[in-house]
N, C-alpha and C positions, 0 to 999 in steps of 0.2 A: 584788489585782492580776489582770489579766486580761488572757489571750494571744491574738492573732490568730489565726483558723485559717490553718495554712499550707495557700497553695495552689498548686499547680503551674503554669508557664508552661502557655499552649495549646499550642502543638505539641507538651510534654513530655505531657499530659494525653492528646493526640486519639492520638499515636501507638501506644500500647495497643489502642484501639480499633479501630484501622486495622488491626494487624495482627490480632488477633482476630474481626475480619470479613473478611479474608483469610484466615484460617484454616478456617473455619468454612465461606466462602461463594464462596471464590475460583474452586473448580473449577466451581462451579455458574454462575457470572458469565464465567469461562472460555466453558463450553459455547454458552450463550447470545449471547454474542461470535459464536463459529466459526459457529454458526447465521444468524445475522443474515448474519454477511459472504457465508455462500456464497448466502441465499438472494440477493444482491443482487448478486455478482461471478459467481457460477458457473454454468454453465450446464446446463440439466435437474436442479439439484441436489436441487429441489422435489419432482422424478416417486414416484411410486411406488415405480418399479423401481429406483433409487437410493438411497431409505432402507432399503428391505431389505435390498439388498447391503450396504449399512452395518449393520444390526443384527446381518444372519448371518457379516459377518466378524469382528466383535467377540464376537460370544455363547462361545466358546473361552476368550478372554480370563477374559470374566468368569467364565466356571465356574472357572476356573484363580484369579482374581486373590480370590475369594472364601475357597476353602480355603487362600490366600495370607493372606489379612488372619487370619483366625484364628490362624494362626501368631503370626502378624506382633506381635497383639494379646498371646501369652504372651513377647515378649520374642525369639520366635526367626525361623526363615528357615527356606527349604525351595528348595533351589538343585535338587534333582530333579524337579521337577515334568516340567517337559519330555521329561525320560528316561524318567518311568513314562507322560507319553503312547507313547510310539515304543514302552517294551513295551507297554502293552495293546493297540496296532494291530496288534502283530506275532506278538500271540498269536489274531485272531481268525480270520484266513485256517485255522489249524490245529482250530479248530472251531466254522467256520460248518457244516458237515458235520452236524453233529448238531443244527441248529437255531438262531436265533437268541438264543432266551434263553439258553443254556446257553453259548455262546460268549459273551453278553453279561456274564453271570456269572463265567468264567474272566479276562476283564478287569478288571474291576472288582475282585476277589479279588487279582488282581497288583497293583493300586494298595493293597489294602488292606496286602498282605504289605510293598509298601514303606514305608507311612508306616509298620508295627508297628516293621519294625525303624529307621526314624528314630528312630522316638519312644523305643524303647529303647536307641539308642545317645546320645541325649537323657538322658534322664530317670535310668535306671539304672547307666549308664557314665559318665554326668557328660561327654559329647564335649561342647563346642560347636556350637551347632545347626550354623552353616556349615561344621561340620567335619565333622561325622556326616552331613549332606549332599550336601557336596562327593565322600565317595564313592561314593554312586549316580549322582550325577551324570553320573559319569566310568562305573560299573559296570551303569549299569543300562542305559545306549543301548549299547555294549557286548554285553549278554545278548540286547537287542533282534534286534542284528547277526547274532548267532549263531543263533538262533531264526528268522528269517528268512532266512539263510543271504546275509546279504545284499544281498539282491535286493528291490526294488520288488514288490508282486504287486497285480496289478487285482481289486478285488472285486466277485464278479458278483449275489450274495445277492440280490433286490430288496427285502429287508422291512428288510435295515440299511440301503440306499442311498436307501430312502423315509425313514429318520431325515436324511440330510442333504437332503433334496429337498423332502419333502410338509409342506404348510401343514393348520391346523386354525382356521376360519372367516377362513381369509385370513392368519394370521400363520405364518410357518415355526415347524415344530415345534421347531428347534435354540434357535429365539427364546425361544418362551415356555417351553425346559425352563429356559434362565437364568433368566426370571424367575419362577419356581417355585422356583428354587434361590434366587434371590436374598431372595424371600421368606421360605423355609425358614432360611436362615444369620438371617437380622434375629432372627425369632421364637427362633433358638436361643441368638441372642447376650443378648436382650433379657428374656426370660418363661421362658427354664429355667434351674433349680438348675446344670445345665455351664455353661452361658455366663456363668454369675455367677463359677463358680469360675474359668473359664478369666479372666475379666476382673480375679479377685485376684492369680490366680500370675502373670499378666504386670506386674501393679502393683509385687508384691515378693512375690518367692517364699517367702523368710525366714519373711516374716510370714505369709502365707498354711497354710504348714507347722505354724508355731507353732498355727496356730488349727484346726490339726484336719485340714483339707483334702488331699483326697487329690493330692498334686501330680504324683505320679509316673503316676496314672492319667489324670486329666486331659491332661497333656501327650500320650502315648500316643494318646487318642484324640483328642487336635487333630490330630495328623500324619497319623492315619488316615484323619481325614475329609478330609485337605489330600490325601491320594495316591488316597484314591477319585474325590473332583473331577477329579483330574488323568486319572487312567485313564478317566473319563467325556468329558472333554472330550477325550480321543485317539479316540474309539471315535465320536464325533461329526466330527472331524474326518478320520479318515478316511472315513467317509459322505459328506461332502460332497467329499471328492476321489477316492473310487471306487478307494482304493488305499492298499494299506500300505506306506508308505515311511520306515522306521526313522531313516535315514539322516538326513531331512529333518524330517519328523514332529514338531514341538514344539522345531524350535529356539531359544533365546534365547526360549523361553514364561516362563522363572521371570525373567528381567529384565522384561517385559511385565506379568509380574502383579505384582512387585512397584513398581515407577512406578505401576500402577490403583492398587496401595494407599497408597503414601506422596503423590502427586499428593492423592486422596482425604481425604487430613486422618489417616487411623489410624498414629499417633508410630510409630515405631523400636522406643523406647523401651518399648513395651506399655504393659497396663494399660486399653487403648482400642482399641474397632473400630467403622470407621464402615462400614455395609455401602453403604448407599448413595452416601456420596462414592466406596465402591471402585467401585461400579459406573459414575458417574458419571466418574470417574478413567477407566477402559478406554474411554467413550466418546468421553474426551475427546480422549485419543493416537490413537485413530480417528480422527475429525474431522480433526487434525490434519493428518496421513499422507494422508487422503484430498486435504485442501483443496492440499498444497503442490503434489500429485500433479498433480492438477488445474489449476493454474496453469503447468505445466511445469519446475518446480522439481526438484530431482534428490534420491534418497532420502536422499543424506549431507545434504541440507540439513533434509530432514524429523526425522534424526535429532539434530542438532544443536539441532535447537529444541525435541524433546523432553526433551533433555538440559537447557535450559535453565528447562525448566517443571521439572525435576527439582530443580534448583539450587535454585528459588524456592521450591518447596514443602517442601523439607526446613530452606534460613535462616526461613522463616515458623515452622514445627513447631519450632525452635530458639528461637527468639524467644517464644515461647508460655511452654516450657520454664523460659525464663531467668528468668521474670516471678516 
């Protein structure tokens, strides 16, 4: 006796597929959309001087939304990012004095001291990423305030203010340290022994443990690298605005980077990072924000529809999930 192969209705069949190439390819098919329309609706959208302002307002982002997906990628969140941009801005005015490396070094060290102690209120304390975050959050723009006394201060340095200003054979330098960075995170994600690890313990920790892996360190240095980013891309951003302003400095940055990441395809859920959808993600809420701008549309509207590409990419990454 012999059985038919069961086969599935088409649209039960194609709908798999659909959302799987929405998954995978949506944000990319997104950008290319927004592309097309402005070159066709907007005007001077084509210029020169237009795409750069677009690349050098998103490149923040993506240094940020980068050390975001790595997180992202072990399962956790990193709600500080923003705060350790406002301190490492607010630490440079206090030693531009002695040089620019050495003040660039004192920044960067303060991203580094915040993601240690994420990562150990993570890893060793057992908090909840969002929880163990949420108090930098709150304590680290905070320390900023105090530190800067604060007050806004104008930075007069010309060799940091050349990081937000000066191009190298035509591209702004802010531009291509992203994608140096962006480079850097793929190769780390993809061809080192950490990025394998870091891609177990976000899959299942449990099991990752069981099998040797050092989980407690790995995480440690995810956060570390997520709060070095972060204090990089404050030290860049204040460069390009010639001022440390704590206050202001990295607002609502760790909601920005996390949309570049989950828009981008890399689950919630860990276990997965897509470096390129993230990057492609931050360009996209760019685009966005720019185009509605640009039509005269008002920023609640901009944000609304980013909320809405939010929606869609997290029921897709759900839908992936359920399969």
């Amino acid at each position: 006796m012999t059985h038919a192969p069961l086969t599935l209705p088409r649209t039960a069949a194609a709908r798999p597929d659909v959302t799987r190439l929405l998954q995978r390819y949506g944000v990319y098919l997104a950008v290319a959309v927004l592309l097309v329309f402005n070159a066709l609706f907007t005007d001077h959208f084509l210029t020169v001087a237009n795409l750069r302002t677009q690349l050098v307002q998103v490149s923040p982002v993506v240094i940020v939304a980068l050390g975001m997906a790595l997180v992202i990628g072990t399962e956790g969140v990193d709600l500080s990012v923003g705060s350790t941009m406002a301190l490492a801005s607010s630490l440079l005015p206090l030693y531009l004095g002695y040089g620019l490396v050495p003040a660039l070094l004192v920044a960067l060290l303060a991203g580094v001291v915040v993601g240690a102690v994420n990562g150990s209120l993570v890893s060793l304390v057992g908090l909840q990423p969002i929880v163990a975050t949420l108090a930098l959050f709150v304590g680290g723009r905070g320390l900023a305030l105090v530190i800067a006394d604060g007050r806004l201060k104008q930075i007069e340095n010309t060799d940091l203010l050349g990081l937000g200003t000066d191009s190298l054979l035509g591209v702004p330098l802010v531009v291509l340290i992203a994608g140096v960075l962006a480079l850097a995170v793929a190769f780390l994600v993809q061809r080192t022994t950490f990025g394998r690890q870091l891609v177990a313990v976000g899959g299942n920790r449990a099991a990752a443990a069981l099998a040797g892996l050092p989980v407690r360190r790995v995480l440690i240095g995810v956060y570390v690298l997520c709060g070095a980013l972060a204090a990089l891309a404050g030290v860049l951003a204040t460069a390009r605005l010639t001022a440390s302003d704590p206050s202001a400095l990295g607002n609502l940055m760790e909601l920005s980077a996390i949309t570049a990441v989950v828009v981008g395809g890399t689950p919630l859920t860990g276990g997965s990072i897509r470096v390129l959808g993230t990057v492609t993600g931050a360009l996209l809420m760019q685009l966005l924000h720019a185009t509605l701008v640009s039509h005269d549309l008002h920023d609640s509207t901009a944000q609304m529809a980013q909320a809405a590409i939010i929606l869609v990419a997290v029921y897709v990454a759900r839908e992936r999930r359920s399969r």
